[in-house]
C-alpha positions as CSV (number, residue, x, y, z in Angstrom):
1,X,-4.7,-22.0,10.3
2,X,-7.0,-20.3,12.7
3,X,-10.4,-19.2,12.6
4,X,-10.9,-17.5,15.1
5,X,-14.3,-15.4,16.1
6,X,-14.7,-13.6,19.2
7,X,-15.9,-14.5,22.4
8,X,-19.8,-14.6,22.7
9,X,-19.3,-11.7,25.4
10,X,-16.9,-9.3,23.2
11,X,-19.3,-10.1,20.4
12,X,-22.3,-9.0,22.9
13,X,-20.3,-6.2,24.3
14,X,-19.6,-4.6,20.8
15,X,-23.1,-5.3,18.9
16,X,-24.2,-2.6,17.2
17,X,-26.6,-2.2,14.4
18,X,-24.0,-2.3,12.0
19,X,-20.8,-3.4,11.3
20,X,-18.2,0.0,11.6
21,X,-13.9,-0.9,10.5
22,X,-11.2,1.4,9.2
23,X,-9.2,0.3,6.4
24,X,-5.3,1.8,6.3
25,X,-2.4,0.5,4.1
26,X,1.4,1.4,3.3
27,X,2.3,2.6,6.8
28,X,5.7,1.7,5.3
29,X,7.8,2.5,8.7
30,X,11.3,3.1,8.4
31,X,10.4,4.5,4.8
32,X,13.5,7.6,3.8
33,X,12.4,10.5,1.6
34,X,15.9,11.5,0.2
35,X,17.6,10.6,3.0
36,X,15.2,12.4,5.1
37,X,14.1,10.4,7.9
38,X,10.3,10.4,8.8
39,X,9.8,8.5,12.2
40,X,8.5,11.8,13.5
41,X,6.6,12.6,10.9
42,X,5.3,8.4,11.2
43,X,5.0,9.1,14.9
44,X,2.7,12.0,14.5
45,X,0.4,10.3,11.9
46,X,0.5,7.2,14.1
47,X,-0.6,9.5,16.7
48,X,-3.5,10.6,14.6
49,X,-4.8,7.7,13.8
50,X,-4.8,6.2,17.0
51,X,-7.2,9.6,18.4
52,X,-9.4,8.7,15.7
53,X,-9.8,5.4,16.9
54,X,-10.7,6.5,19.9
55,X,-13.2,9.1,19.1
56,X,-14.9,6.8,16.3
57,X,-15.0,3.1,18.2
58,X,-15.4,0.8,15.2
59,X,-15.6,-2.8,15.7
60,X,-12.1,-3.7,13.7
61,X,-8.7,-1.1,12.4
62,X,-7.4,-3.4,9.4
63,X,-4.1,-2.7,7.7
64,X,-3.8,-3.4,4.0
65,X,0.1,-4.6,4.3
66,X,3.0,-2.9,3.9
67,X,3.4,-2.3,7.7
68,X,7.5,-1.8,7.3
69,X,9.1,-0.3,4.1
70,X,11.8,-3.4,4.2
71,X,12.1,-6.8,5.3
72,X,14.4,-6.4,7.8
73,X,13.3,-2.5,9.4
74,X,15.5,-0.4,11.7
75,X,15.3,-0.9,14.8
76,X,13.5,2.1,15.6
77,X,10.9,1.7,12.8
78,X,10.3,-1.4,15.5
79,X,9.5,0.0,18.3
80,X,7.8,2.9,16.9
81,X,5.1,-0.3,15.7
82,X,5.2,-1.8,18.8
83,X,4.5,1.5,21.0
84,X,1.8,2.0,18.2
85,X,-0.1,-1.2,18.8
86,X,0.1,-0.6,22.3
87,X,-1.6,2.5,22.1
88,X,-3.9,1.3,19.6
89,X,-5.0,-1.7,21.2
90,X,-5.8,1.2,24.7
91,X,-7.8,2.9,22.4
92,X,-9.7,0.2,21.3
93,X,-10.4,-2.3,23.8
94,X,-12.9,-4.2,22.9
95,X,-12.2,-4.2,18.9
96,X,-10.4,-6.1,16.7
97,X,-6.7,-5.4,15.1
98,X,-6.2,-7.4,11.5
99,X,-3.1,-6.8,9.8
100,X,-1.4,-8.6,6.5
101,X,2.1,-8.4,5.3
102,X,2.6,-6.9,2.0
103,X,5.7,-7.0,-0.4
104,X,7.9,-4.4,1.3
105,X,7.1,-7.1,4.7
106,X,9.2,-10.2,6.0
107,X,5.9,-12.5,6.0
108,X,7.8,-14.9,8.4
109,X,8.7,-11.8,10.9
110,X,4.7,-10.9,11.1
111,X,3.7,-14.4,11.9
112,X,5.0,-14.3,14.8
113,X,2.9,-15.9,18.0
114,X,0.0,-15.7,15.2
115,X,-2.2,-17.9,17.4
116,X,-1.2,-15.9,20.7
117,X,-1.9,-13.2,19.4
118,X,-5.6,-13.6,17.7
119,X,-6.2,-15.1,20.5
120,X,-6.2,-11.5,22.2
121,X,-7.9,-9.9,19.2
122,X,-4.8,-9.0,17.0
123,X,-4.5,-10.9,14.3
124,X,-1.4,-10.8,12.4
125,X,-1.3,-12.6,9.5
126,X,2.1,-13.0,7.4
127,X,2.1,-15.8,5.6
128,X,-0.7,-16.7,3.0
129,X,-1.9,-20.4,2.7
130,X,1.3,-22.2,1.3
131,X,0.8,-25.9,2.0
132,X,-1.5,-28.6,1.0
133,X,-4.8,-28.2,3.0
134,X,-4.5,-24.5,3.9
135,X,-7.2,-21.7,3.7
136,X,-7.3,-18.1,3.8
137,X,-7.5,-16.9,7.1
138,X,-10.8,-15.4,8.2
139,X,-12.0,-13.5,10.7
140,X,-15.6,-13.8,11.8
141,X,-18.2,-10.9,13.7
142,X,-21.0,-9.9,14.3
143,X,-23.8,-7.3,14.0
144,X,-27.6,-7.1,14.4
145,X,-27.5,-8.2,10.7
146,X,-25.2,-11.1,11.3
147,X,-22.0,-12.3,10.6
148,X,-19.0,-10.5,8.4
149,X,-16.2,-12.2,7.6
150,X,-12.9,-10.7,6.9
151,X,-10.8,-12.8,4.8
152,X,-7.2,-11.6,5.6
153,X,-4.6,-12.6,2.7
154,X,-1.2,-11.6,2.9
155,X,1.0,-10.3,-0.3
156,X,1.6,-13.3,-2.7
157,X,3.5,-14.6,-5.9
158,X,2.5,-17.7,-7.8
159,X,6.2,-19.1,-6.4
160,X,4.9,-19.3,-2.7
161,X,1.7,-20.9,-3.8
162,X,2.8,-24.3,-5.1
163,X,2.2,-26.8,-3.1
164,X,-1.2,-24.7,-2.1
165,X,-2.7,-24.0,-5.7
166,X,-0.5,-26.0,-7.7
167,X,1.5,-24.9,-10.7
168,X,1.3,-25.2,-14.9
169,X,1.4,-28.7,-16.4
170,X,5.1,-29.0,-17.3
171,X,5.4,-27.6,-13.6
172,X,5.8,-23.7,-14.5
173,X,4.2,-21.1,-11.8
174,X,0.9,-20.2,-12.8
175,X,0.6,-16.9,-13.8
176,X,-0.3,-13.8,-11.1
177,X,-4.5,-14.3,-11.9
178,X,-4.3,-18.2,-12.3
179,X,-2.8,-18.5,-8.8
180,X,-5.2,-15.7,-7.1
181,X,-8.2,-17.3,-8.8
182,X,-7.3,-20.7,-7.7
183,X,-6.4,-19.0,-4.0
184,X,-9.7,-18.1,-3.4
185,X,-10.9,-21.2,-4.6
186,X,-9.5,-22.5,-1.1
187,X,-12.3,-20.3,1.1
188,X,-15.7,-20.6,-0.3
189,X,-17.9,-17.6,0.5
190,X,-21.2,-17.9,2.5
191,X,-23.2,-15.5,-0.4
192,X,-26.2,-14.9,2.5
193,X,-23.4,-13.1,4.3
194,X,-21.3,-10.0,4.6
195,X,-17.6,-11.1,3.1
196,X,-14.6,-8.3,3.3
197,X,-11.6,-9.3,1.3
198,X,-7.9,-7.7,3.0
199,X,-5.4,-8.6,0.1
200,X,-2.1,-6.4,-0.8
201,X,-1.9,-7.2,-4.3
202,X,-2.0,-5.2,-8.0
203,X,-5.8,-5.1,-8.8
204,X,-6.6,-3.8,-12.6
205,X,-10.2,-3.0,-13.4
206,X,-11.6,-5.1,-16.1
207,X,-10.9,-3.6,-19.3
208,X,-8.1,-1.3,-18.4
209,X,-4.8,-0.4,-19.4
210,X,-2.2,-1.1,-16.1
211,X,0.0,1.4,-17.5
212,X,-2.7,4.2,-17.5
213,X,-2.7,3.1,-13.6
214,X,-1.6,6.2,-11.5
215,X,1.4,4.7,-9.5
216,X,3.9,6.6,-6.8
217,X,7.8,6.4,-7.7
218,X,8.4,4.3,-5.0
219,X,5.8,1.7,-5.6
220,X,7.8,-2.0,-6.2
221,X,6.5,-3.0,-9.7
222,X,6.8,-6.2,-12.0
223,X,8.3,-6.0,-15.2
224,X,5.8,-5.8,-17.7
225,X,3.3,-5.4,-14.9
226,X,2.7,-9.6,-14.7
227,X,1.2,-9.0,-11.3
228,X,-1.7,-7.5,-12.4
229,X,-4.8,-9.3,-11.3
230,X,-8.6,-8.4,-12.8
231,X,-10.7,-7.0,-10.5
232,X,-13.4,-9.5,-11.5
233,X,-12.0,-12.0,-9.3
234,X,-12.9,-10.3,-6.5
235,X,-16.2,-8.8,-7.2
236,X,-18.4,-11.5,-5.2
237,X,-16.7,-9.6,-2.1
238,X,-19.0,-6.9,-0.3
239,X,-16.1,-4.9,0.2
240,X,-11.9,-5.4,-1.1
241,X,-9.8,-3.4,1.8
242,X,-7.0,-2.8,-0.8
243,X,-3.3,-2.2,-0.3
244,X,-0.3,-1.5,-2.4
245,X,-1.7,1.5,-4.5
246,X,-0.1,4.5,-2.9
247,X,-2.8,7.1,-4.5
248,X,-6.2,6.6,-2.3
249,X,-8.4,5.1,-5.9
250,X,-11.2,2.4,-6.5
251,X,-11.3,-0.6,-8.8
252,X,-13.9,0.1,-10.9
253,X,-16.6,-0.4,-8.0
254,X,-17.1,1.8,-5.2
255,X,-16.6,-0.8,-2.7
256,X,-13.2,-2.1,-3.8
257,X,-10.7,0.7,-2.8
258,X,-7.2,1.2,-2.1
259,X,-7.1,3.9,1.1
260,X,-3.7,5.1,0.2
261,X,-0.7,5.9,2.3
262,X,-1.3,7.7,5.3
263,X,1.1,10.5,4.5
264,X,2.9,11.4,1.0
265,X,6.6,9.4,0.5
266,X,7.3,10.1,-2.4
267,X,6.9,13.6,-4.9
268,X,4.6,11.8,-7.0
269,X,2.2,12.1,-3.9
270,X,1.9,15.6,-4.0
271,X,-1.3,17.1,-3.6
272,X,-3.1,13.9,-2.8
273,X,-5.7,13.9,0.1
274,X,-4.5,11.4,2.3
275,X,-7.0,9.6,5.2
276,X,-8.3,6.6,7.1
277,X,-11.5,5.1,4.8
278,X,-14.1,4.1,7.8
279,X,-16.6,1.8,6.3
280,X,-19.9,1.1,7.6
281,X,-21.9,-2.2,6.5
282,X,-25.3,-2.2,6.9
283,X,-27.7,-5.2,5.6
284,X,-26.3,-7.3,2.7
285,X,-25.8,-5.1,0.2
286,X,-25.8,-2.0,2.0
287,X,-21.7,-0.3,2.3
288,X,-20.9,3.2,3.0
289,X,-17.3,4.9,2.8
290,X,-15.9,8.3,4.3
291,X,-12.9,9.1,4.5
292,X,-11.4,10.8,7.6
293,X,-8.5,13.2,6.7
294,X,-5.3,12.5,8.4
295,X,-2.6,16.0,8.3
296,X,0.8,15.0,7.8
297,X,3.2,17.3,9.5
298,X,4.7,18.0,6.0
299,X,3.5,17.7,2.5
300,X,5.9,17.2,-0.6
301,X,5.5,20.1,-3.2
302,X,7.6,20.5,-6.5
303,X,8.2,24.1,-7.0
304,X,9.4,25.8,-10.0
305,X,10.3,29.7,-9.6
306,X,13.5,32.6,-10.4
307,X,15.9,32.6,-7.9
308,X,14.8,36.0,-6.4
309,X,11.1,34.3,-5.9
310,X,12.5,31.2,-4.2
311,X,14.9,33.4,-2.0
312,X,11.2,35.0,-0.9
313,X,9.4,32.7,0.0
314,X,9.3,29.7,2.7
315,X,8.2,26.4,3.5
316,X,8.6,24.0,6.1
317,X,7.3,21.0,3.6
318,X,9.5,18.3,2.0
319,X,10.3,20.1,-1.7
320,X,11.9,19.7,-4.6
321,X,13.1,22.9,-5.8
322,X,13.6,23.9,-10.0
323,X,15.3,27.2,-10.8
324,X,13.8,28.9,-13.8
325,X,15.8,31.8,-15.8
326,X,19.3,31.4,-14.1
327,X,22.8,31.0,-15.3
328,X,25.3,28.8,-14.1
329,X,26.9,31.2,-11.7
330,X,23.5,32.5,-10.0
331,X,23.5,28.7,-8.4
332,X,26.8,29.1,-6.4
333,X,26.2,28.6,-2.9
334,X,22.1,29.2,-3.7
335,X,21.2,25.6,-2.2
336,X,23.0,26.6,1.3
337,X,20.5,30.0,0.7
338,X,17.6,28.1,0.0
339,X,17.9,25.9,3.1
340,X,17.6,28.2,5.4
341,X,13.8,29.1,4.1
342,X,13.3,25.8,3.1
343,X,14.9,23.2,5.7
344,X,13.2,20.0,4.4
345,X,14.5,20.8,1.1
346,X,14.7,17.4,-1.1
347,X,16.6,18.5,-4.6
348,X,18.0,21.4,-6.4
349,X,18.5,21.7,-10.0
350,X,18.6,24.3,-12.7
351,X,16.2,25.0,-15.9
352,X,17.4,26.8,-18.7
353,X,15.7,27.8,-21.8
354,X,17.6,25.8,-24.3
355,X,17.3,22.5,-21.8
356,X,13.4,22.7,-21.3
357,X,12.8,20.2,-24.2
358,X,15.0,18.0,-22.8
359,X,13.9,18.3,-19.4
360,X,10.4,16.9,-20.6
361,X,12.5,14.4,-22.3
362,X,13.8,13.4,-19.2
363,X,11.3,13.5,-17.3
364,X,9.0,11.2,-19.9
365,X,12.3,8.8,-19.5
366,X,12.4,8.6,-15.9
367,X,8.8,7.3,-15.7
368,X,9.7,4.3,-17.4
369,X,10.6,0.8,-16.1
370,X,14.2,-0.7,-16.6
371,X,12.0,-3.1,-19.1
372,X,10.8,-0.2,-21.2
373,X,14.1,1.6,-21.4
374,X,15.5,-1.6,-22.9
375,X,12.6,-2.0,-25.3
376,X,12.8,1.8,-26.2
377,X,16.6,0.8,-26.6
378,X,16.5,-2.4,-28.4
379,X,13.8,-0.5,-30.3
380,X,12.0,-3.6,-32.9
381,X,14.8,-5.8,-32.9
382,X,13.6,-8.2,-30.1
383,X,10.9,-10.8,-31.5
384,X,8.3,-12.2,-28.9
385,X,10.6,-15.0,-27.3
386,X,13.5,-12.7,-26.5
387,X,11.0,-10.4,-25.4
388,X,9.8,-12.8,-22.9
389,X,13.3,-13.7,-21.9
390,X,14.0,-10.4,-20.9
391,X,10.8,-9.9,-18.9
392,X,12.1,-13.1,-17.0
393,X,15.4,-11.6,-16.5
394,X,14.1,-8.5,-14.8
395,X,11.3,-9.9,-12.7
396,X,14.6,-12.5,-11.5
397,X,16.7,-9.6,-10.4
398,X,14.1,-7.6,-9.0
399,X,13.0,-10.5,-6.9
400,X,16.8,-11.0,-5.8
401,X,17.2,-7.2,-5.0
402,X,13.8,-7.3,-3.1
């Protein structure tokens, strides 16, 4: 692995009195809404981001993982990155560019001319430490108040951290918190200095529930939610840049965040404000957060309306559309009708009077996971053990289908 801290002359060039980054996540390029593609709509934000840059200077733009939606991306979703790094890198000169992999990533893909490419002040970091001997990757500058370090750590599962952490004593993974822990373990922390965390990973405040956890439809989740990892682990950090929570939140401390996605992908996202967080470190101790708003070309909006309201009204947003008070044959030919007010529209359906209750019904239903619709199936007739033999069955299959 590579350490690598800047030149003593980019270090001079960019000292300021204190330490200025952005934190972004879930770019999630090559990402379909309903079959809708969103490169434009990824190009423009791109765009945005990249003026923002420019106008603000900080010292570092780190991505919280997720940088594709799949392992293998489109082609196009490729060079719409690589034209955004170029422009990125122009706007920032004399900065630093730190990006992780997430889930959605191929960590083997980012890690690509690693070493080249640090060496240049972009460090893109795949893979997390996997063999005997490894540490987290970090990231070292400086300020009038000394050194931060940025500890950049990739997406991981307990699997692809056996030989690193180790496993269970009759040679079992560890579970998601017993491998993190013993993760960081690896990179002891200078507490006299400023340490940033960059991790793509499900972080639960101490105490809470992970199902009361606000999470998009899209978002990839474990059965059972056995990723969760306690926010406690990280807390010695002076600041967690967060990624894999679509909804910009904190973790029970205002200086362990999730930023978000940078525009909405999915209707669950509707309504949220979306932005880059720019964070400014002072002395030990001292963070600030603001957020500076990004404008997606086109928010998601679920409206619900008659027919003659609908055929009114206009909307160049991604919706989802719900016709209240019509019969069967008021909905012939209606979605060609709609789309010409609403091009970007996502889904039609109907809502009757006698089908509200079961609408809800529905609706309550589709938030579950395949794991709690065969619990709400199977209703009390699994005991623990067969309980935990399905939870291994589905985490299996969704790691196959990944």
């Amino acid at each position: 692995m590579v350490n690598y801290t800047p030149s003593a002359e980019i270090r001079n060039f960019k000292r300021r009195q204190s330490m200025r980054f952005f934190h972004l996540s879930d770019l999630h390029l090559g990402i379909k809404l309903y079959e809708h593609d969103l490169l434009k709509d990824q190009k423009a934000i791109l765009d945005e981001i990249v003026a923002l840059t420019r106008q603000y200077q900080p010292d570092a733009v780190v991505f919280a993982g997720d940088i594709y939606d799949r392992s293998v991306p489109p082609v196009e979703a490729v060079a719409l990155f690589d034209d955004f790094m170029t422009q990125l890198r122009a706007a920032l000169p004399n900065g630093e560019i730190m990006l992780i992999s997430g889930n959605h990533d191929s960590a083997q893909r980012l890690d690509v001319f690693r070493s080249e490419l640090s060496d240049r002040g972009i460090h893109m970091i795949g893979n997390p430490p996997m063999q005997k001997g490894e540490t987290i990757e970090r990231v070292t500058l400086t300020d009038d108040f000394g050194a931060v370090n940025f500890y950049l750590l990739p997406f991981v599962n307990p699997g692809m951290l056996r030989k690193s952490v180790g496993t269970k004593e009759n040679d079992d993974n560890l579970s998601y918190p017993e491998a993190f822990a013993g993760l960081l373990a690896l990179s002891a922390l200078n507490p006299n200095e400023r340490n940033v965390l960059v991790s793509h990973q499900f972080f639960l405040p101490d105490g809470s529930d992970a199902a009361d956890i606000e999470r998009a439809d899209n978002e990839r989740r474990q059965v059972g939610n056995l990723d969760a990892i306690p926010a406690s682990l990280i807390a010695d950090f002076d600041y967690g840049a967060l990624g894999h929570i679509h909804k910009p939140m904190k973790v029970g401390s205002e200086t362990l965040r999730y930023c978000g996605t940078p525009m909405p992908y999915s209707l669950s996202e509707e309504n949220q404000q979306k932005g880059i967080l720019m964070v400014e470190m002072g002395a030990k101790g001292d963070v600030q957060t603001t957020v500076l708003p990004l404008h997606p070309v086109h928010q998601v909006r679920k409206l619900r309306a008659t027919r003659e309201a609908l055929l009114s009204g206009a909307s160049e947003d991604f919706v989802s559309i719900c016709v209240t008070g019509a019969e069967a044959t008021e909905m012939v030919g209606l979605r060609e009708l709609l789309r010409e007010r609403y091009p970007n529209l996502l889904e039609l359906r109907r809502e009757r009077e006698e089908t509200v209750e079961l609408a809800a019904l529905q609706e309550r239903t589709e938030t579950l996971s395949p794991y709690e619709l065969c619990l709400q199936f199977a209703g009390e007739r699994l005991n623990a053990e067969e309980k935990a033999l399905l939870t291994e069955v589905m985490n299996a299959m969704k790691e196959e289908n990944a």
